[in-house]
Structures are given as C-alpha cells and as structure tokens.
N, C-alpha and C positions, 0 to 999 in steps of 0.2 A: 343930596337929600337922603335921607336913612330910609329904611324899610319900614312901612308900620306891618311890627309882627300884627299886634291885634288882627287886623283885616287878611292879613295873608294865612294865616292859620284858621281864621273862620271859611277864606274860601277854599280851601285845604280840607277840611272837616265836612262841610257843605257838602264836595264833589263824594267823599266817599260815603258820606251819607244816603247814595244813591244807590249804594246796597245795602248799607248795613243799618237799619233800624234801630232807634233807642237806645243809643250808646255813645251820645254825645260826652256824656264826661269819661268815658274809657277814654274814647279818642282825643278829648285835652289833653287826658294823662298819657296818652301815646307819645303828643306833640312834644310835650313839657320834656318829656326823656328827651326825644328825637333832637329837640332845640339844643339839651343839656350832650349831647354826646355820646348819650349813654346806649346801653344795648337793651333788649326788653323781651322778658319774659312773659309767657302767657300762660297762668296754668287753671286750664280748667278742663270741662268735661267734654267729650268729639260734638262737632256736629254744631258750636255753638258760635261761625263766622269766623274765627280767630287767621286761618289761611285767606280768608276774605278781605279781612282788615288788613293783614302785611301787604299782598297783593294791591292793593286797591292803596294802600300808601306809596308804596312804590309808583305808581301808574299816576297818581296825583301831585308827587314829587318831580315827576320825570325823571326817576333815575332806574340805571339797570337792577331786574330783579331776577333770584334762581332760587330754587327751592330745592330742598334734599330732603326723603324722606331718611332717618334716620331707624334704621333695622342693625340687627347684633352681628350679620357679617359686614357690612359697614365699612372698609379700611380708611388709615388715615388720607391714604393718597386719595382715595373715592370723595377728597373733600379738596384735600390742596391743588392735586394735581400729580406731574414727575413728567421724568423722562421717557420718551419713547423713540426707539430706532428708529431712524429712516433708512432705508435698504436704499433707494436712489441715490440718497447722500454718503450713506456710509458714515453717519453722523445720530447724535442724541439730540433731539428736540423736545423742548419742553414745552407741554401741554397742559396749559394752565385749568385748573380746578373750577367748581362751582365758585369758591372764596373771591373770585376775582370778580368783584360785582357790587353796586352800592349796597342792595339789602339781601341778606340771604337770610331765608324761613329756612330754620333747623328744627324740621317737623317731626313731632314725639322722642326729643333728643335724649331723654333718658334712656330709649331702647337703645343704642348702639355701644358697643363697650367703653369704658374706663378710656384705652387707649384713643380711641377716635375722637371722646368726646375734648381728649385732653389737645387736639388738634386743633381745635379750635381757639386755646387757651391763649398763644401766641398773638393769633389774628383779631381777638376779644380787644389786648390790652395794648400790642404794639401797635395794631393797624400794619402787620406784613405776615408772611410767613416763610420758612427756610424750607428747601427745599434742596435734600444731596450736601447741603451745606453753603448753598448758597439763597440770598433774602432777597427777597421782593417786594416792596411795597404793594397794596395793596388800594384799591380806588377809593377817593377821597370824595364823598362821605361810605363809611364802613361804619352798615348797622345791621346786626346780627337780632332778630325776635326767633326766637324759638319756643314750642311747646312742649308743655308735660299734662297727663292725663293724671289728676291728685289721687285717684282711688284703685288703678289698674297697677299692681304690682308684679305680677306676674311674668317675669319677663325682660324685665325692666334693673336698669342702673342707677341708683339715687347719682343725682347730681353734686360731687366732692365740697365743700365750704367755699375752696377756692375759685370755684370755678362759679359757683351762686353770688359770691360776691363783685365777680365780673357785672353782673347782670345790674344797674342802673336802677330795672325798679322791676318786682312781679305784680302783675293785672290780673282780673280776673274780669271776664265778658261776662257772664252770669246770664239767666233765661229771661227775654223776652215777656214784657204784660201779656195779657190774653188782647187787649187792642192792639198791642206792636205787633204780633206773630196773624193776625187777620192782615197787621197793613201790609206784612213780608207776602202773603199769599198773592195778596190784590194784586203791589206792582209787577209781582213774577207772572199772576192772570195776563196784565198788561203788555208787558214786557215780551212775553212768548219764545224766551230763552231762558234758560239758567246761566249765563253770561249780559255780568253787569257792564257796561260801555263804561271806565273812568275815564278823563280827561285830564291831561298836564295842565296844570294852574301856575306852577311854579316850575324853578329848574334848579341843581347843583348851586350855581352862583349865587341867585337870591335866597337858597336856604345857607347858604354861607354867610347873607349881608344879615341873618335873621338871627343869625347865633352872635356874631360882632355888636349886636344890640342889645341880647342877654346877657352879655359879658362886660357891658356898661348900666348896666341896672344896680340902681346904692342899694346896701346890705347894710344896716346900722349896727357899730359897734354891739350895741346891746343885743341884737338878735344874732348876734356871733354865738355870742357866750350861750341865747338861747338852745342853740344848736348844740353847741359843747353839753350842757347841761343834760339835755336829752339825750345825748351818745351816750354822757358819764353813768344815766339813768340804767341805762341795757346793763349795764356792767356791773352796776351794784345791788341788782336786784336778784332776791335769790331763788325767784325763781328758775330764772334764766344763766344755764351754764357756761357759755360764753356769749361775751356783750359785741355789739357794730363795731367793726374795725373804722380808723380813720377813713377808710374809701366811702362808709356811712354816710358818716358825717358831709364828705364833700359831695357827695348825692343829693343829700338834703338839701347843702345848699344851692346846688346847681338847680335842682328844682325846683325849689321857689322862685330862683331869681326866674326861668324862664314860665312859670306861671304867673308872675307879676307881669312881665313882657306879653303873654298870650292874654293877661285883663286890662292890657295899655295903658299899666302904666310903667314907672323909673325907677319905682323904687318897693323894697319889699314889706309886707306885710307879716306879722306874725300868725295871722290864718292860713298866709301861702307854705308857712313849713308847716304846721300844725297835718295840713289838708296830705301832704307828702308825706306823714310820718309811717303810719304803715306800710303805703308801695314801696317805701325806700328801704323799710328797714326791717321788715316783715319775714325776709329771707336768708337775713344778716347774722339772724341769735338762732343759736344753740339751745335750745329747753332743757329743763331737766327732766329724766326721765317719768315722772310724776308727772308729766301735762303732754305726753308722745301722742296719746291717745285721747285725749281732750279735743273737737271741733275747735276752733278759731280761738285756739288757746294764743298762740304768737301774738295774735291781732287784742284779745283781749287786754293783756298785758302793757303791750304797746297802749294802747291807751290809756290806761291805769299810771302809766310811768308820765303821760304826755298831761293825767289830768295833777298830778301831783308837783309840777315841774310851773311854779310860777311863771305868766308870761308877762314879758317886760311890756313896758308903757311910753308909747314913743311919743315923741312933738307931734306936732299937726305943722307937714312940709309946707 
C-alpha cells in the first residue's frame, strides 16, 4: 500500500506548527522542496522563526540535525571535517564534520568566505564530500536550508550563481499579523519555556516511500512545454541579463509534481507550477543593472513573463 503524501505532510506541518505560527504555506513550500530533493534557502530578516522551522522539521522528520553558524574565519574543514592524530595509535583518524547529518542549517551563510561557502558546493549537488582525497558519502536524505539576511551587507559574501542555483527554491517567512504575534505570546505564556517539544511523525523510510510517490505523479505533455516556455521566457526578456539554467526548469518541475502529491492528488495542475514560479526561480536570473536597486524587482518580472506565457488547457482526467 503506498504512502498517502497528503496526510503525512499535514501531520508533518501540524507538529511544527506547534511552534511556529501562521506559516502554513511556507511550510508547504518547505515540504514541496523537501519532497522534491532539493536544498532551501531562507532569506529574510533575524528574529523571524527560520532556525525554528529547520529545527522543528528535522525533529518532525526524525532525522539527525546540526547547525553551523557561518562567520568569515569559518574554514572549510570546520564544515567537512579531516584528519586528526591519534598519539595512542600513532595513526590519522578521521573526524567527520557537521555535513554528516540529514539536515544541516547553514546559518547566515553569506558571512563566511568564498572558500568555505564553496564547501558546501560538493555535498549541495553530489550528496558526499572528499576529504585528503578521499570521498564519503554522506547520510541519505541530505538537506542543506541555509540563511541570508537580504538588507545586512556589511560583512558579508554574496552567494556565487553557482552555488544559488544549488538551492531548489528561496522562501521567505515574512512578519507575523498582529493576531499571529499575540497567539506566539499566549502559547510561550502557556508553555513557560522558549523550548518547543516537536515530535517524530515520520522517519528516513516513509519520507523515502513519500518521494517514490512524487516521482509517480503524471506531468502532461503539454505542461512540459509549459515549463520550457517559461524557462525560455527568463531568457529572452531584456530585462533580465541572464535567464534559469535547465536546473530551473527541473525545479519547477519537481515542484509541482510534489505539490500535486501534498493536494493528493496524481497528476499536475498548471496552478501547481504557476504557484512555484517565483520560489524556483526567483534566484535563478541575473537582472540587469537597471532593476539592482528596484524592491521585488526579480519577483515582479517573474510574473509579468508567467502572465504573458499562455497556459495550456488540459482534458478533465
């Protein structure tokens, strides 16, 4: 008998809901990555839950979780790991890194240099890392969420193309209603810790059996070429100085397929990429320097390209 994602992903959501207030569709779009494979960025302002949510997905997942805060002395081994003398033995032992863990928060990763961040770049896209020259695999599921703070520059590494395009999909948590941020008071009144108790709901295997079921979800010919259409869109628009590389594209489509799966059903809808187009792709394009300084210039565009790009017209399954 298969998994039903639907149910498993709401009690999934549910449980971290127990800390985290009015964020129910972040935390879809969390899932929808998570289902899809991908890694997930978070970039918004401090103080807005984001360590909360990685934390609390991990702990709801059942899988092991390690956090690194990322600063500019930082080294790469301070992430993989390396060798260390044993004097009893007269022997190199290796002592494996943070990296070796289901989810690792790579918290304010823009602060740490070029080099370290590029540490990552291996374990992002292989799932291992070399170490001395020699590779490891690394634990199976490997998902990297890491933060950036959008308006603190100071300090700070822009994150290279390459390594943005690793990243599956960027989110943003955004502030709390004036009724959410009373109910965050109340349960913490309640509560009488700042320590949220999650619960494992799931484990490793069943988010295994959950992705084997996103990856049987139909995709109609026609909403292929959707997809194609709105990659080809980034690319010939002149605003925008370079267009989604193919990795785009296949984001988008993983996406969708695994938000059709999290609204149970089989097959996709052209809302499910529509709804994706931004998180996915948002990260992807290059602007021209005429919109660097424009607010939600990326995201504007994006939509302009997504309202201009006919959408196809499917049977009734």
């Amino acid at each position: 008998m298969m998994i039903d994602v639907k149910s498993s992903t709401a009690a999934i959501i549910d449980e971290i809901e127990k800390g985290v207030i009015g964020k129910r569709e972040v935390l879809e779009e969390l899932m929808a990555a998570v289902l899809s494979g991908g890694h997930i960025l978070f970039e918004d302002f401090p103080g807005l839950a984001k360590t909360l949510i990685a934390n609390s997905l991990a702990s709801s997942l059942g899988l092991t979780f390690r956090r690194v805060q990322f600063t500019p002395d930082l080294l790469p081994g301070d992430i993989t790991g390396g060798y260390i003398f044993n004097r009893m033995e007269s022997r190199f032992d290796l002592k494996k890194g943070p990296v070796f863990t289901n989810i690792l928060l790579a918290d304010e990763i823009n602060r740490a240099s070029p080099k370290t961040q590029s540490a990552l770049l291996e374990a992002m896209q292989e799932k291992q890392v070399t170490i001395e020259g020699d590779t490891y695999p690394l634990p199976d599921p490997f998902i990297v969420i890491a933060t950036q703070n959008p308006v603190e520059y100071e300090g700070t590494f822009p994150l290279p193309e390459a390594q943005l395009d690793r990243f599956m999909v960027r989110l943003s948590v955004g502030y709390p209603t004036v009724a959410e941020e009373r109910e965050i008071l109340s349960r913490r009144r309640i509560r009488k810790t700042d320590e949220v108790a999650i619960e494992a709901v799931t484990d490793s295997a069943a988010l295994k059996e959950m992705r084997d079921v996103v990856e049987s979800v139909h995709l109609d010919g026609d909403l292929e070429e959707y997809i194609v259409k709105l990659i080809a869109g980034t690319r010939h628009d002149q605003r925008i100085r370079v267009g989604s590389s193919p990795r785009g594209s296949l984001a988008l489509m993983k996406l969708a397929m695994s938000h059709a799966a999290i609204a149970g059903r089989d097959y996709v809808l052209p809302d499910d990429i529509k709804k994706y187009l931004i998180p996915a792709l948002s990260h992807r394009i290059m602007l021209e320097p005429d919109y660097w300084m424009r607010k939600h210039a990326a995201e504007d565009i994006l939509t302009a390209i997504g309202k201009n790009i006919p959408v196809p017209v499917l049977e009734k399954r």
